[in-house]
DRENSE-751893 format. One line per field, with one value per residue (C-alpha): residue in three letters; x, y, z. Coordinates in pm, 1 decimal. Each point is the difference from the previous one (the first is absolute). Layout:
BEGIN
residuo	ALA_...
east	X_...
north	Y_...
up	Z_...
This chain:
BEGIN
residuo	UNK_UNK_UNK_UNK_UNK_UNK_UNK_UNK_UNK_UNK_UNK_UNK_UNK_UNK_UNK_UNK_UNK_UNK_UNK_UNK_UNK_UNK_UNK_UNK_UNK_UNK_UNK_UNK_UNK_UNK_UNK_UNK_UNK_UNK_UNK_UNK_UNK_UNK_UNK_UNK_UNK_UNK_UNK_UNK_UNK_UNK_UNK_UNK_UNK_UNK_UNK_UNK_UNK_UNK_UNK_UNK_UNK_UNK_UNK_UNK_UNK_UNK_UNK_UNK_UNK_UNK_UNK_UNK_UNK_UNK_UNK_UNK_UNK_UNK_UNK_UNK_UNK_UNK_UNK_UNK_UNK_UNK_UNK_UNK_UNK_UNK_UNK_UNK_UNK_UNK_UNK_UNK_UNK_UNK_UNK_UNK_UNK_UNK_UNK_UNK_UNK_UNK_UNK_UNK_UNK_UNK_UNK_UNK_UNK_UNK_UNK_UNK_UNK_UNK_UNK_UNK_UNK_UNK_UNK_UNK_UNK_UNK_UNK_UNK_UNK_UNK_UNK_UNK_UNK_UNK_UNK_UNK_UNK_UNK_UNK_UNK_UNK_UNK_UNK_UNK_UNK_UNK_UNK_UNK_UNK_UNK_UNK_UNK_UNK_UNK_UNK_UNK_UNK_UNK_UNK_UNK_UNK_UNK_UNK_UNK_UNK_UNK_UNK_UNK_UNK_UNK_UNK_UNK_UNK_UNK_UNK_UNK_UNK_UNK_UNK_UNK_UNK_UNK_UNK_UNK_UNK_UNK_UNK_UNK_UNK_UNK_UNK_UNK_UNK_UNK_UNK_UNK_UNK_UNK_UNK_UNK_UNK_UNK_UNK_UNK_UNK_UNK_UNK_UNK_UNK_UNK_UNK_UNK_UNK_UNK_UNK_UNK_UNK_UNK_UNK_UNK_UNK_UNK_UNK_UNK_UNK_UNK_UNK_UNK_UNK_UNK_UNK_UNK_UNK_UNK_UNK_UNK_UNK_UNK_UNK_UNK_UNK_UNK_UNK_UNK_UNK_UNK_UNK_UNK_UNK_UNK_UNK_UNK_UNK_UNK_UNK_UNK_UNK_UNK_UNK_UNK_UNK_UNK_UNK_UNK_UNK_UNK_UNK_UNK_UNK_UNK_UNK_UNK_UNK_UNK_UNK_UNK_UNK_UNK_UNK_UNK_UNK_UNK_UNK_UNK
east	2711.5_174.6_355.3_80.2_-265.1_59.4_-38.0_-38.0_-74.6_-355.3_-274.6_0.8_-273.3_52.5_-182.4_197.0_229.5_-128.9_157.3_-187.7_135.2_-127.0_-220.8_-168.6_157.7_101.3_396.7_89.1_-142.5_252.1_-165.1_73.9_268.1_101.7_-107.4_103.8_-194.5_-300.8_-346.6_-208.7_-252.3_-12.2_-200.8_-123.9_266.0_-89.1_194.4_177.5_225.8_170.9_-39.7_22.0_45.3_-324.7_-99.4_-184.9_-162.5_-259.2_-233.1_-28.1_225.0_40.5_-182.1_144.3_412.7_64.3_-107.5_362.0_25.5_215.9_144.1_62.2_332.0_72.0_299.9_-154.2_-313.9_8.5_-275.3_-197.0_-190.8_-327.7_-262.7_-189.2_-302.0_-330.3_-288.1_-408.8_26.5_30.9_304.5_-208.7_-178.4_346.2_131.0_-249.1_28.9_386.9_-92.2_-306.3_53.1_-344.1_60.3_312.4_-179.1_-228.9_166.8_298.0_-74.5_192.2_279.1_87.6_-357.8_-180.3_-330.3_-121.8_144.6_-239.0_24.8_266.4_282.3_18.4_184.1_138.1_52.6_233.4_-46.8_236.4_16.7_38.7_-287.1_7.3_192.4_-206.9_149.8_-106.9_29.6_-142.6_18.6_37.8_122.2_262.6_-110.4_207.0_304.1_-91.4_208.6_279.0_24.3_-45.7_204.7_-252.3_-107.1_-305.1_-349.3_-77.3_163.9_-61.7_81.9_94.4_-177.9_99.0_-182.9_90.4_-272.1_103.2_-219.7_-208.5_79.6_347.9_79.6_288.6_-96.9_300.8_-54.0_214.6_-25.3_162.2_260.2_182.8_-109.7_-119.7_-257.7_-72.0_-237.8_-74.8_-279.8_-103.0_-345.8_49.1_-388.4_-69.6_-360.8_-243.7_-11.1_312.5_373.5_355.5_149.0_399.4_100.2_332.4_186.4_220.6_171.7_277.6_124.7_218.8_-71.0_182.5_-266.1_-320.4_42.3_-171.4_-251.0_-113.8_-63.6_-168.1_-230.2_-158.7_-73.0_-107.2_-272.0_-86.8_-51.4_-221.0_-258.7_-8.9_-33.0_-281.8_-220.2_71.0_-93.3_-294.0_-150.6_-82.0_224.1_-135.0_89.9_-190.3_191.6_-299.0_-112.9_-323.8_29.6_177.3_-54.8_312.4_102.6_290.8_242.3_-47.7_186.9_271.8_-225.5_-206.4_280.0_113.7_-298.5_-8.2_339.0_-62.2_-317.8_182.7_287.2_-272.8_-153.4_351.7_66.4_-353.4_-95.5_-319.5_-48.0_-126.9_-202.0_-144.2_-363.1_-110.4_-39.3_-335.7
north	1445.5_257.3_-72.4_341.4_33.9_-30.3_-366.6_-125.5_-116.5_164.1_-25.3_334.4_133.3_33.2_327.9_221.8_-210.0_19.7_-306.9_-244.7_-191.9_-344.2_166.1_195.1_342.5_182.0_32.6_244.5_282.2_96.6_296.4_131.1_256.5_-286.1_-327.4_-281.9_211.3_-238.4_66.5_-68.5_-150.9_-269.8_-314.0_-287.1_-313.6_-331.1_-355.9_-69.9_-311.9_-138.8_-330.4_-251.4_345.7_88.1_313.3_-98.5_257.9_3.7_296.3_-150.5_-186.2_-376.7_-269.8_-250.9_-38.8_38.3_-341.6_-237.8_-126.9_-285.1_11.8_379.7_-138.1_-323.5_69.0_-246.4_222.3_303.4_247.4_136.2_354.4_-59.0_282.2_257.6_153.3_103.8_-275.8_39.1_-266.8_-14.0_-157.6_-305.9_-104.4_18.4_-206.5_-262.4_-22.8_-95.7_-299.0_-140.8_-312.8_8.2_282.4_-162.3_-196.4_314.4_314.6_-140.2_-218.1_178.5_27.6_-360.4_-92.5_-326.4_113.7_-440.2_-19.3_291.9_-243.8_250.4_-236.0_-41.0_182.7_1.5_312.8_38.3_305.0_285.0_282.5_203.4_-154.3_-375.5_-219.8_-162.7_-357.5_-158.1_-115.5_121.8_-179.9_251.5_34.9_121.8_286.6_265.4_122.4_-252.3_-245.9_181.4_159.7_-371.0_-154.3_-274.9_-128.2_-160.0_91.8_7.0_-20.4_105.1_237.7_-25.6_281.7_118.4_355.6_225.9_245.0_318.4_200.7_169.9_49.2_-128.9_-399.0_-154.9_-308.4_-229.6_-271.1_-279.3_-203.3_-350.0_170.1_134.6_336.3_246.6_286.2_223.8_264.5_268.3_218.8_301.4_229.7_311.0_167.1_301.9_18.8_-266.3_-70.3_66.5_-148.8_30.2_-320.0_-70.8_-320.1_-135.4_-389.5_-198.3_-273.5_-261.8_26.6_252.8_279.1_-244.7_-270.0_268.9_325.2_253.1_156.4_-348.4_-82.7_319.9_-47.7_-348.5_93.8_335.4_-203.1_-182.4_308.3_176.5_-296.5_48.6_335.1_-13.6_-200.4_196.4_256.9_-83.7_-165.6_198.9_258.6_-113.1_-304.3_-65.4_-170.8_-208.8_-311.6_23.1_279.6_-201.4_-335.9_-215.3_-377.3_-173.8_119.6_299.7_-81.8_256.2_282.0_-98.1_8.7_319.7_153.8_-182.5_74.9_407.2_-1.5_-89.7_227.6_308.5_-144.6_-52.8_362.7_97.4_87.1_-172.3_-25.7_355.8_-62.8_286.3_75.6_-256.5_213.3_-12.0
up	-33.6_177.7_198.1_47.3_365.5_360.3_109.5_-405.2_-247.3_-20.2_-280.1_-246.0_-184.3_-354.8_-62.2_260.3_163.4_344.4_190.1_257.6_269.4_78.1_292.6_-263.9_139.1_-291.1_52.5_-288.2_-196.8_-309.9_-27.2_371.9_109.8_240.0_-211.1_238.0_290.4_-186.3_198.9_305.8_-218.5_-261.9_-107.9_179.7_-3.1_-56.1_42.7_-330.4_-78.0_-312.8_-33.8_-356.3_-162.5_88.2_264.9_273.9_196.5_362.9_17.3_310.2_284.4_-206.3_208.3_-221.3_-191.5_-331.4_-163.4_-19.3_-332.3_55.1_-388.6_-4.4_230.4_-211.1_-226.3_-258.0_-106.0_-184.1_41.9_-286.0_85.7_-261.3_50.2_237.8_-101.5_136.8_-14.9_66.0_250.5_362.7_145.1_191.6_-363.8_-156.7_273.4_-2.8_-332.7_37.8_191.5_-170.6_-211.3_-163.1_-228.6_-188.9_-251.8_-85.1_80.7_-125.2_-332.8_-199.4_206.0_159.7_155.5_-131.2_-58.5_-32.7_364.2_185.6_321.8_222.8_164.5_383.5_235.9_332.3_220.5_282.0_236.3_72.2_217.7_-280.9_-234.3_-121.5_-287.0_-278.4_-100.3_-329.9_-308.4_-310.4_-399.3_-247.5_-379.3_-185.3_-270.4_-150.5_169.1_315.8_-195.2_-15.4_293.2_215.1_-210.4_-118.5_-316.9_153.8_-32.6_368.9_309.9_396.7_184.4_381.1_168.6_364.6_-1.1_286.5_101.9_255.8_136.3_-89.7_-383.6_-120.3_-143.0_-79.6_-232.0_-44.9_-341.1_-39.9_-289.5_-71.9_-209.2_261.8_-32.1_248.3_-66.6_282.2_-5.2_210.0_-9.0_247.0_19.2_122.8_56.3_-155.6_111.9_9.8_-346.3_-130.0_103.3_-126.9_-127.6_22.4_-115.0_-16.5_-39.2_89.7_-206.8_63.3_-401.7_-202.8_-243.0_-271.6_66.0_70.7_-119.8_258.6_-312.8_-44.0_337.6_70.0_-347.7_105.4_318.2_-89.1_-225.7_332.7_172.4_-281.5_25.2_358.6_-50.8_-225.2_201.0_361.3_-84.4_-147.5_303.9_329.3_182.2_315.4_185.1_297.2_293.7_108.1_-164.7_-57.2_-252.4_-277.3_-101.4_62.3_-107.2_142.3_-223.3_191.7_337.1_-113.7_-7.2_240.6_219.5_-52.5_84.9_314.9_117.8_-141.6_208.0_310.2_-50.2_21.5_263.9_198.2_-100.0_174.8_-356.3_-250.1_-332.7_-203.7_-263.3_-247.9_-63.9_-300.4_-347.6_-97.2
């Protein structure tokens, strides 16, 4: 960052030091007899925001706010930064994924999933302007540093699920468990083409460092994430908005939803679904 440009602060490049406003005009050239004259020309500017520590950037005007996390404001939680890194998944799979209950017992056995209880628990979803909220409840056990970090010596226990979904690619899963405790997680898919997407992932937690250290924290649910991992992106890269192209059971109201509400936000945008040419 450069301070030292008419109307600063402006972004500097590392290799030369040329200096770029916020409009993209490049505002000083080190280099120059007159280095603050900057130039006529530049880059293209974008819309760029920091929010939860995160940047959040438009390549176009936004149609929709920055997703409100309600416990990013709570003095109570703490937030945890866990990972970003590039997945071979597309940000809809990833997202459905998030919200279906039927994968726990499997996907997750190893983790906190009860592979003898495969039937996926009810939910209820209330509709946003923004996306939905996914009410439920969920039985899970305790194994490894789950204990620990719930504060629980008991083999099982449930976990309180409201999951937030924002369009088009960003939740915000909040878990309470009988304990008292409070497990938010936050995940976001950026696109990088049709296959691949960058993951950031981040939580929020109403404990202390003393009573969860941060490594801890970020190592079981890090093992979470891996399964998930594993089995996205294995599957396929393309997920069709219509119906008929996937077979669905009720557990699938989540996803099935999000394609619905994606297909109308094209449509109210005058835009339809692109699909690429199937490999042979």
């Amino acid at each position: 960052m450069d301070h030292d440009v008419p109307d600063g602060p402006a972004i500097a490049c590392p290799y030369h030091g040329w200096a770029f406003g916020a409009d993209g005009r490049c505002r000083k050239v080190p280099q120059a007899h007159e280095p603050l004259r900057g130039m006529k020309g530049g880059t293209t500017g974008h819309h760029a925001a920091e929010r939860y520590g995160w940047i959040w950037v438009a390549l176009e005007d936004p149609i929709a706010d920055i997703p409100d996390i309600a416990e990013a404001h709570d003095p109570r939680f703490r937030q945890i930064d866990e990972f970003h890194e590039e997945w071979d998944v597309a940000g809809l799979r990833l997202m459905e994924n998030s919200f279906d209950m039927a994968h726990l017992s499997y996907v997750h056995a190893n983790t906190f999933g009860i592979l003898e209880e495969p039937r996926p628990a009810p939910v209820e979803i209330e509709h946003t302007p923004w996306g939905f909220v996914m009410r439920g409840e969920a039985p899970v056990t305790n194994k490894g540093l789950s204990k620990d970090l719930i504060k629980t010596d008991s083999e099982r226990t449930v976990r309180m699920i409201e999951g937030r979904w924002f369009l088009p690619f960003l939740r915000a899963s909040r878990i309470d468990y009988p304990t008292g405790l409070t497990h938010v997680l936050v995940t976001a898919a950026t696109p990088v083409d049709d296959r691949r997407s960058r993951i950031c992932q981040w939580v929020y937690r109403n404990d202390a460092e003393a009573d969860a250290p941060a490594e801890k924290v970020i190592a079981f649910d890090r093992a979470v994430t891996i399964e998930d991992k594993a089995v996205l992106e294995s599957s396929t890269w393309d997920v069709p908005l219509s119906m008929s192209e996937e077979l669905h059971m009720p557990s699938d109201k989540p996803g099935i939803e999000m394609r619905r509400r994606l297909a109308a936000l094209l449509a109210e945008h005058g835009e339809a679904e692109a699909r690429l040419p199937q490999e042979a």
